[in-house]
C-alpha positions in Angstrom: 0.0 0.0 0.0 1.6 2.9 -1.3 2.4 5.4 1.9 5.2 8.5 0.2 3.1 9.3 -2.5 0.0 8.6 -4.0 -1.5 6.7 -6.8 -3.0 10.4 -7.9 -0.1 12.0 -7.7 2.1 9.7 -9.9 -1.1 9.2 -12.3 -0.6 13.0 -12.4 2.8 13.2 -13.4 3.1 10.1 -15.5 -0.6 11.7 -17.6 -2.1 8.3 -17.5 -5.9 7.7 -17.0 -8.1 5.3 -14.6 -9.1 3.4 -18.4 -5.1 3.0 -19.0 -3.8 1.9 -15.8 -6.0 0.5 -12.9 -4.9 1.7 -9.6 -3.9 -1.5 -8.5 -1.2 -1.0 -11.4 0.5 1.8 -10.2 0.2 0.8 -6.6 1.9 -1.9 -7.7 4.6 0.5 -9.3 4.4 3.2 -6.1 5.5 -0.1 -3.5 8.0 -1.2 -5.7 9.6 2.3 -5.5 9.1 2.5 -2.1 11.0 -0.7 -1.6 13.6 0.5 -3.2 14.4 3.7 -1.7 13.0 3.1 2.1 16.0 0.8 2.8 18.6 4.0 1.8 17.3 5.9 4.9 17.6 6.3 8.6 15.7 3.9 10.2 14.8 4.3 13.6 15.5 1.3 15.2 17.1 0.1 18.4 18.0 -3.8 19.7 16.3 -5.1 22.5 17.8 -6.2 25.1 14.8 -7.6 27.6 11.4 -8.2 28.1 8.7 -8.5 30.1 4.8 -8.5 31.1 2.8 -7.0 33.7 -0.8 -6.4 34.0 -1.3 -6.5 30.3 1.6 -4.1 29.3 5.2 -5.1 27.5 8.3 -3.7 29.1 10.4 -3.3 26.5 14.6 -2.7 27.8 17.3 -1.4 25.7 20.7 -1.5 26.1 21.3 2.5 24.4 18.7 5.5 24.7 16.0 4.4 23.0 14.5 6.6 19.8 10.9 6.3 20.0 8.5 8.5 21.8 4.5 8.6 23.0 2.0 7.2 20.7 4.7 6.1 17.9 3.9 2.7 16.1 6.6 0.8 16.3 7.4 -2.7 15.0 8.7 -5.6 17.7 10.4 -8.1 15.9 12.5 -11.6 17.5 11.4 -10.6 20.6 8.6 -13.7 20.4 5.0 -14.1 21.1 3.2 -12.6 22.4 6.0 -9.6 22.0 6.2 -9.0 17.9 4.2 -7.1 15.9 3.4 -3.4 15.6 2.6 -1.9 18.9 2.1 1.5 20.1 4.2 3.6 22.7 2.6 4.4 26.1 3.5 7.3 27.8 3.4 5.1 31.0 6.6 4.0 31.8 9.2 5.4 29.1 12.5 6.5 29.7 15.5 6.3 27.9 16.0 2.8 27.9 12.2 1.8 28.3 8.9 2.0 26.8 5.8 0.0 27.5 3.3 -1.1 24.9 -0.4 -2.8 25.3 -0.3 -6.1 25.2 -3.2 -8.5 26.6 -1.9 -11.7 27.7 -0.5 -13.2 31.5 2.0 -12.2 32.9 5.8 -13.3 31.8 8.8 -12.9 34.2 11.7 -10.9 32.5 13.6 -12.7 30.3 16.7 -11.5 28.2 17.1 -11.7 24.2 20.0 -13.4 22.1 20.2 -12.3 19.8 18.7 -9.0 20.4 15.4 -8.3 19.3 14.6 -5.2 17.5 12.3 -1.9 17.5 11.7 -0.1 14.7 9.1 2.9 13.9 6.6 1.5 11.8 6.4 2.2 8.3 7.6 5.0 6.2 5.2 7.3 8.1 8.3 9.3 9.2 8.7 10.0 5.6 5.7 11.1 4.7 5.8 15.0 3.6 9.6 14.9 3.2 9.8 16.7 -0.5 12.8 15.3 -0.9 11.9 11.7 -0.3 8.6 11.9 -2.1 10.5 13.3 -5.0 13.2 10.1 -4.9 9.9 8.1 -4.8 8.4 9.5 -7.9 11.3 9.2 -9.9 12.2 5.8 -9.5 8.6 5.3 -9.7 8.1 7.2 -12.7 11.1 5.0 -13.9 9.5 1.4 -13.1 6.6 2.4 -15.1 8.4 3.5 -18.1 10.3 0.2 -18.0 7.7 -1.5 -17.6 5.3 0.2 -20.4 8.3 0.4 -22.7 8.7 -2.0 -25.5 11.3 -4.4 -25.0 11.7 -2.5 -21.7 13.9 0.0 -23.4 13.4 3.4 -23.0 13.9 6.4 -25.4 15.9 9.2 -24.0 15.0 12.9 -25.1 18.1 12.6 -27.3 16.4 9.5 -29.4 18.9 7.0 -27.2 17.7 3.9 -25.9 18.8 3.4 -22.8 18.0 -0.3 -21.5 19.8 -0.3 -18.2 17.5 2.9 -16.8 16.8 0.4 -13.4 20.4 -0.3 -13.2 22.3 1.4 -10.2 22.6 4.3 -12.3 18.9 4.8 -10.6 20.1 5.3 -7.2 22.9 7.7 -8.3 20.1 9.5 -9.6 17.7 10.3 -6.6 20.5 9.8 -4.1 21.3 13.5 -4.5 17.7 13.8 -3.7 18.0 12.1 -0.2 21.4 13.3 0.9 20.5 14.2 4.6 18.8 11.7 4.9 20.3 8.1 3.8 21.3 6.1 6.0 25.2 5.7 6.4 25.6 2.1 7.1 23.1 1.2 3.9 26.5 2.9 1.8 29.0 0.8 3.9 27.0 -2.4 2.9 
């Protein structure tokens, strides 16, 4: 489900209508962008070192100052049941190396994760109204769909070229410029 931009906004830019392209289409082309340029930012995220339960709320320890605040979604993973999945922040109980979430269940002594599980804001909602992210978004977006469309998957250049490799890493050359502040550092170290 696309979450930068929307399915109007690249139906806008690309000058395509509801009879061409079904939205499911370019939905399809909006989460395939979004795929590829969510993983080049900052993530918030931070391992896990403990956890517990208490009258129906997860106490959730880090090692490091934790990153997330009130009423943030945040996504629990490898911490087990009934601990992952997308939770939200209470206010009750966080500090900078706790936070509680809601969880109904009985209660479970603290136990300690190896490896660490992790904690990490849900989504690409942190993203959302960052021109220059949705702008990385459309292009690569706008870029999938020409590929796509194009015959043989070769597009045309203004200058009559084809170019076949337009998906290559060539792409993320071209809208990392675009993201500069905020990619994240140890996605370029990789």
């Amino acid at each position: 489900m696309p979450t930068i931009i929307s399915v109007g906004q690249l139906r806008a830019v690309l000058g395509v209508s509801v009879s061409l392209y079904s939205d499911p289409i370019l939905e399809d082309v909006i989460d395939t962008a979004e795929n590829v340029v969510l993983p080049m930012l900052v993530k918030y995220s931070s391992p896990i070192r403990s956890v517990e339960l208490q009258d129906n709320q997860a106490i959730f320890t880090f090692d490091a100052v934790q990153v997330f605040n009130e009423g943030q979604s945040v996504v629990i993973a490898n911490a087990g049941s009934p601990f992952n999945g997308t939770h939200t922040v209470l206010a009750d109980g966080l500090s900078d190396t706790t936070f509680r979430v809601a969880i109904t269940n009985a209660d479970i002594a603290k136990k300690n994760l190896i490896p660490a599980g992790t904690a990490t804001l849900s989504g690409a909602s942190t993203y959302v109204g960052v021109p220059e992210v949705e702008s990385a978004v459309l292009a690569v977006a706008t870029e999938v769909f020409q590929s796509r469309s194009a015959v043989g998957g070769q597009i045309e250049g203004v200058d009559f070229q084809v170019t076949p490799f337009r998906l290559g890493r060539s792409l993320f050359n071209r809208v990392s410029g675009l993201l500069g502040k905020h990619i994240d550092q140890e996605s370029i170290a990789l």
